[in-house]
C-alpha positions as CSV (number, residue, x, y, z in Angstrom):
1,X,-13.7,-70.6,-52.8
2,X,-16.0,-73.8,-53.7
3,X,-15.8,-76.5,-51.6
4,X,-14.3,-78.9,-54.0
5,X,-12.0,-75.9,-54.9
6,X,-10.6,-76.4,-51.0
7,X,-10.8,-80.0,-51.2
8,X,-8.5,-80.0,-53.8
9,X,-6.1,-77.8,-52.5
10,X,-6.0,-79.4,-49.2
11,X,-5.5,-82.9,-50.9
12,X,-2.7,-81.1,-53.2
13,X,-1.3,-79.8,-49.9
14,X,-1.1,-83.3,-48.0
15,X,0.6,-85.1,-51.2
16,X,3.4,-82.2,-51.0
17,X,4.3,-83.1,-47.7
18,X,3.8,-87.1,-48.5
19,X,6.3,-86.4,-52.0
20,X,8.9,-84.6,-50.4
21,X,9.3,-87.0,-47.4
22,X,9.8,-89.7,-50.0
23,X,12.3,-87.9,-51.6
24,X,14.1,-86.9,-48.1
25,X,13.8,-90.0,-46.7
26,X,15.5,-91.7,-49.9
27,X,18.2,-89.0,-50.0
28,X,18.5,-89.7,-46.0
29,X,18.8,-93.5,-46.6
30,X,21.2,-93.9,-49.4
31,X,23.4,-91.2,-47.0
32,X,23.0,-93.4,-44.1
33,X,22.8,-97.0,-44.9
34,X,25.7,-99.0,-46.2
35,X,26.1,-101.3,-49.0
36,X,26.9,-104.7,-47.3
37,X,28.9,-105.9,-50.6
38,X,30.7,-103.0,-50.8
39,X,31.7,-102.7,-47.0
40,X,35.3,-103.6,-45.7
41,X,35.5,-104.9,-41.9
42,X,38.7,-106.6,-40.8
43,X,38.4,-110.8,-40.4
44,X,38.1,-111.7,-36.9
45,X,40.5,-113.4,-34.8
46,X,38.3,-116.4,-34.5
47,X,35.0,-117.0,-36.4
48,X,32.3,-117.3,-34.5
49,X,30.1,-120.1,-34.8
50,X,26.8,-119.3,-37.0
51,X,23.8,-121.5,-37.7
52,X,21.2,-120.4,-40.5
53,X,18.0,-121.6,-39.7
54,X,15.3,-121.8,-42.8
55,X,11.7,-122.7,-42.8
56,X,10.2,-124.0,-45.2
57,X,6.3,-124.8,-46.4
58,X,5.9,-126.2,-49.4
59,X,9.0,-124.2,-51.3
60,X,10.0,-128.1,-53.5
61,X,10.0,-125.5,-56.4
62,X,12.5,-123.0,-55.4
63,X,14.5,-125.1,-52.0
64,X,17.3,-126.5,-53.8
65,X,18.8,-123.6,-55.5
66,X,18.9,-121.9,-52.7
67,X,20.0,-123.8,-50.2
68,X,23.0,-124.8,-52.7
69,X,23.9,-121.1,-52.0
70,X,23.8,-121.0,-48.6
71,X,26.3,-124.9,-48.4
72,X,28.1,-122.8,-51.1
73,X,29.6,-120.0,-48.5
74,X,33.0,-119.8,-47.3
75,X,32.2,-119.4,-44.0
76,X,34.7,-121.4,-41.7
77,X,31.9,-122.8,-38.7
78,X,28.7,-123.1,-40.5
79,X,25.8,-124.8,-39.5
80,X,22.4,-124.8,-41.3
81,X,18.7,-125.9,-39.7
82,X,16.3,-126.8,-42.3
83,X,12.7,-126.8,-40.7
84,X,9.9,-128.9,-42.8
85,X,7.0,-126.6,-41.6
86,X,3.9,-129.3,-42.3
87,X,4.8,-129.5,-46.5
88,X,2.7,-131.6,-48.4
89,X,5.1,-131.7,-51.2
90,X,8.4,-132.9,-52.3
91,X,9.9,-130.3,-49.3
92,X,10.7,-132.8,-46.7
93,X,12.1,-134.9,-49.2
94,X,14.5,-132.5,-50.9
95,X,15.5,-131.6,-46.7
96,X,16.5,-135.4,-45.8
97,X,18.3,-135.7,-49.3
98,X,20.7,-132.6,-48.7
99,X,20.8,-133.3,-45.1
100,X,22.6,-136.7,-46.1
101,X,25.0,-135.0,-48.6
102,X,26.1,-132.5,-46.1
103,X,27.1,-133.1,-42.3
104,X,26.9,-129.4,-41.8
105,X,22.9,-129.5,-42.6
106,X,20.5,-130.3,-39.2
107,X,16.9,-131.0,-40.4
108,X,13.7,-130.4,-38.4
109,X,10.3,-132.0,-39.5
110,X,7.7,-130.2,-37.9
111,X,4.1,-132.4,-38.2
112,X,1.4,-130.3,-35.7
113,X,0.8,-126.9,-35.2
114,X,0.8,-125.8,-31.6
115,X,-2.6,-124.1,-30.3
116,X,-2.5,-120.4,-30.6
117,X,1.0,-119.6,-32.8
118,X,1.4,-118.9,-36.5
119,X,3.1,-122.0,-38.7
120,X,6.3,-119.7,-40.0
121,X,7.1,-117.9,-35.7
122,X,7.1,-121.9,-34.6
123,X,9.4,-123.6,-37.1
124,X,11.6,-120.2,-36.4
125,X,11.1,-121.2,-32.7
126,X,11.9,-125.0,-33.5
127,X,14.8,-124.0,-35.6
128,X,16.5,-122.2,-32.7
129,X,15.9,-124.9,-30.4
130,X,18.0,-127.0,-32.8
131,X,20.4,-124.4,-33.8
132,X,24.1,-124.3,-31.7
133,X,25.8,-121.1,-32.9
134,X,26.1,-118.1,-31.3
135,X,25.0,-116.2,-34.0
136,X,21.5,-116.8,-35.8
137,X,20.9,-116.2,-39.3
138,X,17.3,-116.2,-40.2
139,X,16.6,-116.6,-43.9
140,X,14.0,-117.6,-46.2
141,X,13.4,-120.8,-48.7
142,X,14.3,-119.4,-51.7
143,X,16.8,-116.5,-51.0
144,X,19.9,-117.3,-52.3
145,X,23.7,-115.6,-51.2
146,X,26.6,-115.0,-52.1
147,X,29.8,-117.1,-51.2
148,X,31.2,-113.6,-49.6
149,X,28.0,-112.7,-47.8
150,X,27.9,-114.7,-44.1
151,X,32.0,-113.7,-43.7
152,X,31.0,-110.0,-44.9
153,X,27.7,-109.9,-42.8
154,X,29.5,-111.5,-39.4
155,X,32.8,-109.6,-39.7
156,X,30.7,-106.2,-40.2
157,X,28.7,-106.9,-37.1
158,X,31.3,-108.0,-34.9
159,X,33.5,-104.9,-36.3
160,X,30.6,-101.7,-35.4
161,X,29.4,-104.0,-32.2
162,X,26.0,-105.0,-33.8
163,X,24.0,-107.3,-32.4
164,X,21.3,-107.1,-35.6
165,X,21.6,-106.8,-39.1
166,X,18.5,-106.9,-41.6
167,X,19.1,-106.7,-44.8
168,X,17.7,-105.2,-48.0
169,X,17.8,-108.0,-50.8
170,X,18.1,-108.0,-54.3
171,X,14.0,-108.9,-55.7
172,X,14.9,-110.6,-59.1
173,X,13.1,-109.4,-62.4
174,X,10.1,-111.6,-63.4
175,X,8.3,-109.5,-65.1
176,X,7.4,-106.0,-66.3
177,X,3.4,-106.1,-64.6
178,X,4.8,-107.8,-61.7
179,X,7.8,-104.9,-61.1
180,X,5.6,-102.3,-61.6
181,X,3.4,-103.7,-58.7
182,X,6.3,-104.6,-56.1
183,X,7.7,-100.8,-57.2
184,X,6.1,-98.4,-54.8
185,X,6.6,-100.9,-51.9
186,X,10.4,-101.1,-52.7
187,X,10.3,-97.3,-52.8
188,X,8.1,-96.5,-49.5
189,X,9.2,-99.9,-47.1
190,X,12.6,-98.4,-46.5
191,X,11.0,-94.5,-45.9
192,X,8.0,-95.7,-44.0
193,X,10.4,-98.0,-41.5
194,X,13.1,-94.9,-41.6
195,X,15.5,-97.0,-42.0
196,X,18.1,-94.0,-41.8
197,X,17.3,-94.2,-38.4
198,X,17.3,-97.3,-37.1
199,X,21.0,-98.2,-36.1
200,X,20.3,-94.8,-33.5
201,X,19.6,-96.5,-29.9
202,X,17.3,-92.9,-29.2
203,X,15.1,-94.0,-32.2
204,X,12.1,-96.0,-32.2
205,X,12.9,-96.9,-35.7
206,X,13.5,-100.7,-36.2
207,X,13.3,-103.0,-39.5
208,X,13.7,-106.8,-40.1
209,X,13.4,-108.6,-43.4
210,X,12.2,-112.2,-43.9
211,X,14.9,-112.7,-46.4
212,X,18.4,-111.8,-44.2
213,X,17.8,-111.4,-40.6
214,X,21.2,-111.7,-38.6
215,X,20.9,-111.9,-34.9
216,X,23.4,-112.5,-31.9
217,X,22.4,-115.0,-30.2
218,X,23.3,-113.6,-26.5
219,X,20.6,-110.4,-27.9
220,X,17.9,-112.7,-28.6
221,X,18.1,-114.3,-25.3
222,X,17.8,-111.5,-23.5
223,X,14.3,-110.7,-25.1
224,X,11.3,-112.2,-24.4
225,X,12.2,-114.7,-27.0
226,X,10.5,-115.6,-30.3
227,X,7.0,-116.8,-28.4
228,X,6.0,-113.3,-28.3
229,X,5.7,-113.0,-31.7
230,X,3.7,-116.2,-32.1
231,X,0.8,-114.6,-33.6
232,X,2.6,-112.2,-35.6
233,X,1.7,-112.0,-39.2
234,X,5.0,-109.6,-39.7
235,X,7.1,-111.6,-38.4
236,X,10.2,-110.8,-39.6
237,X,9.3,-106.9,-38.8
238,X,7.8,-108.6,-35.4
239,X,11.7,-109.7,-35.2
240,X,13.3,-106.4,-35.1
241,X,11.0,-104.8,-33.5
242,X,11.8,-107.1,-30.6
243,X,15.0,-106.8,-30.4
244,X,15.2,-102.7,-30.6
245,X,12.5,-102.3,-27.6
246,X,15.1,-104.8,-25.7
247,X,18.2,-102.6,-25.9
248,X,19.6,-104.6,-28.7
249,X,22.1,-102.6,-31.4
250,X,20.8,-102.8,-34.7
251,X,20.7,-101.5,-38.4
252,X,20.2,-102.5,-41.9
253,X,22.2,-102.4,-45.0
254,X,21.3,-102.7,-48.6
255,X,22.1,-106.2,-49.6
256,X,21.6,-106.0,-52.9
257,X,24.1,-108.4,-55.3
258,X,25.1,-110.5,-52.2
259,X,21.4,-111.5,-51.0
260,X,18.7,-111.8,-53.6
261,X,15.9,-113.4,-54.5
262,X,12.1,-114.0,-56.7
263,X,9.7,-112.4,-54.6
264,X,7.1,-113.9,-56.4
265,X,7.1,-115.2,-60.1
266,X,3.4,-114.9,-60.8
267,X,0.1,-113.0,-60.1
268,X,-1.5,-116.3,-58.0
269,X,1.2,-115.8,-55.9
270,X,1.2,-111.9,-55.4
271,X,-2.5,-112.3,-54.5
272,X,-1.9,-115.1,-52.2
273,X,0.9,-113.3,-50.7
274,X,-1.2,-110.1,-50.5
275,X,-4.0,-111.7,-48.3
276,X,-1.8,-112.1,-45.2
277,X,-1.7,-108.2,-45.2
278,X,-5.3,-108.4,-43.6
279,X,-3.6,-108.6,-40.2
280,X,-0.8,-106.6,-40.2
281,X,-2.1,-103.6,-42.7
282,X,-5.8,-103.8,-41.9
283,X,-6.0,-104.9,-37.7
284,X,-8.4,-107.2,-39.6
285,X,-11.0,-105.2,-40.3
286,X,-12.3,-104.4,-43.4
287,X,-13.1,-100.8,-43.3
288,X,-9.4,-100.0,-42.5
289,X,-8.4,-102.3,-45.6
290,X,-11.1,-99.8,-47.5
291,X,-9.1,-96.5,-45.6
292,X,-5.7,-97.8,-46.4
293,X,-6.1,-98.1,-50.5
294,X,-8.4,-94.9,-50.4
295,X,-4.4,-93.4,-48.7
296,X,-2.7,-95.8,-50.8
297,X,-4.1,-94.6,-54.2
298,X,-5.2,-91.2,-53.0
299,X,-0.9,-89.8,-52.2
300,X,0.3,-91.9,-55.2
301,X,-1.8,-90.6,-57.5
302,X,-1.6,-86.7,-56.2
303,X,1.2,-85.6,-58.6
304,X,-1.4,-86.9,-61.5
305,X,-4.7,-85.4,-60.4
306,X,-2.7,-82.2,-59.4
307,X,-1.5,-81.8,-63.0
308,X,-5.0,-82.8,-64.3
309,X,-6.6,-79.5,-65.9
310,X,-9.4,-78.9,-63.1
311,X,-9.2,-74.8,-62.9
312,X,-7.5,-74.5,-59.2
313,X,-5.2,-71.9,-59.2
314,X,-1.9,-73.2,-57.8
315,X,-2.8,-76.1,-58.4
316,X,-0.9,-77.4,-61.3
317,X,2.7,-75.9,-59.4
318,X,1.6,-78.4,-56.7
319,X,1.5,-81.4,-59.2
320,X,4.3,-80.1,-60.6
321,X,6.7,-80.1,-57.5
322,X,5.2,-83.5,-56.2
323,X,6.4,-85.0,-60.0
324,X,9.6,-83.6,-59.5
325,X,9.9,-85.5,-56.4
326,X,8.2,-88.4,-57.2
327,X,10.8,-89.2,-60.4
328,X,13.7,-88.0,-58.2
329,X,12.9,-90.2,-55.4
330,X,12.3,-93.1,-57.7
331,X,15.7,-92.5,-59.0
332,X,17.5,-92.2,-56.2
333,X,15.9,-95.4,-54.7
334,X,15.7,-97.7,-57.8
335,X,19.3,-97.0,-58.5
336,X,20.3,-97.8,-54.3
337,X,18.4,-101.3,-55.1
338,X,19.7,-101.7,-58.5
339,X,16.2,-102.1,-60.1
340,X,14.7,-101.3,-63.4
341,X,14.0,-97.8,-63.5
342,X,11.0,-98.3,-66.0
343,X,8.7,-100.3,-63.5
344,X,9.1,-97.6,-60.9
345,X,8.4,-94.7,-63.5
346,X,5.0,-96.8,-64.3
347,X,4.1,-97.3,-60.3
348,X,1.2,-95.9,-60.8
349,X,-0.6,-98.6,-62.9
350,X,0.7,-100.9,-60.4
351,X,-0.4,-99.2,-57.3
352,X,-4.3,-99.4,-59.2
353,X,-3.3,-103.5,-59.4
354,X,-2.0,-103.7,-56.3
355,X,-5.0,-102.1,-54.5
356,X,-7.4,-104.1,-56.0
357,X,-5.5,-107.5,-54.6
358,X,-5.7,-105.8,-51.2
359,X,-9.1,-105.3,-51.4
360,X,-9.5,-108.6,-52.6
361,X,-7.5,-109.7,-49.4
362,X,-9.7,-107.3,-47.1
363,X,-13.2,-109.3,-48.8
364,X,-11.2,-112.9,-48.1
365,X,-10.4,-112.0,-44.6
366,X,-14.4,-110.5,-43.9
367,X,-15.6,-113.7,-45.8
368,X,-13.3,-116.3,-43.7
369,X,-12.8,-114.5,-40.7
370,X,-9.5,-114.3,-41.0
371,X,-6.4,-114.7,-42.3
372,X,-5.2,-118.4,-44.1
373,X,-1.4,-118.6,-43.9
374,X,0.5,-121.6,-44.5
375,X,-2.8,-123.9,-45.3
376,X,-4.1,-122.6,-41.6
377,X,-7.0,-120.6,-40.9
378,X,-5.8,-118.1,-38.1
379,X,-9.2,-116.2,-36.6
380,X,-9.1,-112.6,-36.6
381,X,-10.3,-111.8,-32.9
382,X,-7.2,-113.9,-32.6
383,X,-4.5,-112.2,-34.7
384,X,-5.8,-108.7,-33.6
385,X,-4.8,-109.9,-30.0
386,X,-1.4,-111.4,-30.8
387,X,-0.3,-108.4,-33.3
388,X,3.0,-106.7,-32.2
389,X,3.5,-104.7,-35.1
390,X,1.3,-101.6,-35.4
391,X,1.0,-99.8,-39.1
392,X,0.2,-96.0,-39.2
């Protein structure tokens, strides 16, 4: 056997075991996690008291929609904290301005940046500080809800004793390049965070989401509270993460038609999105960037190479079982998160886009040292030493 003959076999071997986990793990998670729209918890005898607390940096585009879902709910004891992270648009404006229309709505205007924490962790920080309810709701600008979701969200967790609920949002179509690019993270986040696992207390498995993370208020408290995630790129990851090593019960459901949102409606946006990833992806370093889309591109792109006419024997039965379980597992997940199926059939064009933006983000965070978030340029040395989240 030739060298590149064993190569190939090994690398045929190792996307086998990477396909089939994807497939088990979505089989395992559709099984295990519920559908919060669907799920039926008895009312409460008394409503507790929930605040919502939003940042928000520059969002004058997308703000308004959204936070007329969230004043829209039907929740009986709602408060909401808008925090003005440092906007130099029309953000703070379009805060005062719904503030005034609506007693329920606190507003926060956050003008310096504290030595040595991340712009988003602080006006989550500030929020909280502002915020009276006993249950925190920690959402982003432009996600917008349901009027059924809070009551459904509150009366689930009060009914199974949770103390932490991410969830899973709908991401809104905006366009076919841009769905096949977001389609292999929507397929792996939820296998890579095992999210079939998390609401076990034995499991290390924990998961947050920027868009719908519900806390107790009592469980927060009795962690070492949101300054130790003040340098934490992942924040909302960072969040769950905290709460699980604390004792805190958690889980996740699929939120899908009750919280939803764009994730991004352009490419200037993925890319800027995509250079955060620096931190929490690469440790800041820009070889690990170069290791991680080698992985990245490499495992999605087994069942094609395996299937490629390259005289291994074996070697097309390999591709073939790793296309089986790719499609399968792209079923099963796109139709869990009621997304286009077509996008997540083409992932692989969009894992070759995607890459390149993350090496794009691994050449920005080399060139500027580290990581700009939120119009702040956050050293690397800095955010390697404040990271609580650690990728594979």
């Amino acid at each position: 056997m030739t060298a590149p003959h064993a190569f190939l076999i090994a690398y045929a071997f190792i996307g086998c075991v990477y396909w089939l986990w994807m497939l088990v793990g979505a089989v395992r998670i559709v099984r295990a996690v519920p559908v919060l729209g669907k799920a039926v918890s008895p009312a409460p005898a008394a409503w507790p008291r929930l605040s919502i607390v939003i940042p928000a940096c520059n969002e004058g585009e997308s703000l308004e929609a959204a936070i007329a879902t969230v004043l829209g709910q039907d929740y009986p004891d709602l408060e909401v904290v808008l925090v003005d992270d440092r906007s130099t648009d029309a953000t703070g404006a379009i805060i005062d301005r719904v503030a005034t229309a609506d007693c329920r709505v606190r507003v926060v205007h956050v003008t310096q940046l504290p030595e040595g924490w991340l712009g988003k962790v602080h006006a989550l920080a500030r929020g909280v500080e502002k915020a009276t309810g006993d249950w925190l709701l920690f959402a982003d600008a432009d996600v917008h809800l349901a009027p059924v979701t809070l009551r459904r969200a509150i009366a689930y967790c009060l009914h199974r004793r949770v103390d932490h609920v991410a969830a899973l949002p709908d991401i809104w179509y905006s366009s076919l390049v841009l769905d096949t690019m977001f389609a292999t993270f929507l397929r792996t986040f939820p296998v890579a965070t095992r999210c079939w696992a998390v609401a076990d207390a034995d499991s290390g498995a924990y998961i947050g989401v920027g868009a719908f993370n519900l806390v107790r208020r009592e469980a927060l408290e009795a962690t070492e509270g949101l300054s130790w995630l003040r340098l934490e790129v992942a924040d909302d990851l960072g969040l769950g993460l905290l709460l699980k090593r604390s004792g805190a019960r958690c889980c996740v459901v699929n939120g899908t038609g009750v919280v939803g949102l764009h994730w991004y409606r352009n490419l200037g946006q993925v890319a800027r999105g995509v250079e955060k990833a620096y931190a929490p992806v690469a440790g800041c370093n820009p070889l690990r960037m170069l290791g991680v889309c080698a992985a990245i591109i490499g495992l999605e792109w087994a069942p094609i190479v395996a299937l490629l006419p390259l005289g291994v024997p074996g070697l097309f039965w390999a591709g073939l079982l790793m296309a089986v379980a790719a499609v399968a597992s792209t079923v099963i997940m796109h139709r869990w998160l009621r997304h286009r199926l077509l996008p997540g059939l083409l992932a692989p064009a969009g894992v070759v886009l995607g890459v390149l933006l993350f090496l794009r983000a691994g050449w920005l965070g080399f060139r500027r040292g580290g990581v700009v978030w939120r119009g702040t340029l956050y050293p690397s040395r800095q955010l390697r030493s404040g990271a609580r989240v650690r990728f594979p």
